[in-house]
Structures are given as structure tokens and as C-alpha cells.
Steps between C-alpha positions, in 0.01 A plus 500: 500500500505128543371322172220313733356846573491659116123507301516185267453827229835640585643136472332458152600860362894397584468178346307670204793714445779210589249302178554831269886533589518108395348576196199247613199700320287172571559494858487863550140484322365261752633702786341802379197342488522372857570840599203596370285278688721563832452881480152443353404324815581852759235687592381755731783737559565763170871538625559149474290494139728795345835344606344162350426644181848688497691172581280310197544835277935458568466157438307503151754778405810270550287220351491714169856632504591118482323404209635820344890324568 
């Protein structure tokens, strides 16, 4: 899939996990948080809700595994 045509919250969750693999907890903090509000901002369909809240769930895991290094 072209990059153009990816959700900005599958472009955030990559560069979440490029920020852990970098060892940049600081940066990987504020992308969290902007994946928040991206996936916060979905509405409507409940497929669409559980894969947000599995994508933010995967990315808070890695988050804590990285501060554990």
C-alpha cells in the first residue's frame, strides 16, 4: 500500500515503534499520545473501534517493554 493511502494512525504506530527501537522514550511518549487523540477521534463503526483499541493496546505494550531495557 502506497504510504499516501495508510491512516495517519498506522503511520504514527511505526514511527512509535521506530522512537522505542531508538531508544527515544521522549518522542515515543508524544506519539503515543497523538495516537490517542487520532484513534480517539473514530467513531461509528465497532470494527474499526476494536482494531483501534488493539493497535493503541500493541503500542502501549512496546512502549513499556522499552522502559523496561
Amino acid at each position: 500500500m502506497p504510504d499516501q493511502d495508510r491512516r495517519l494512525s498506522d503511520k504514527i504506530i511505526t514511527a512509535h515503534a521506530q522512537a522505542c527501537g531508538e531508544g527515544k522514550m521522549d518522542v515515543a511518549e508524544a506519539l503515543l499520545k497523538a495516537l490517542e487523540v487520532d484513534l480517539s477521534t473514530i467513531g461509528g463503526n465497532k470494527t474499526e473501534n476494536r482494531e483501534a483499541t488493539e493497535q493503541l493496546e500493541a503500542a502501549f505494550e512496546l512502549h513499556e517493554r522499552s522502559l523496561a531495557q
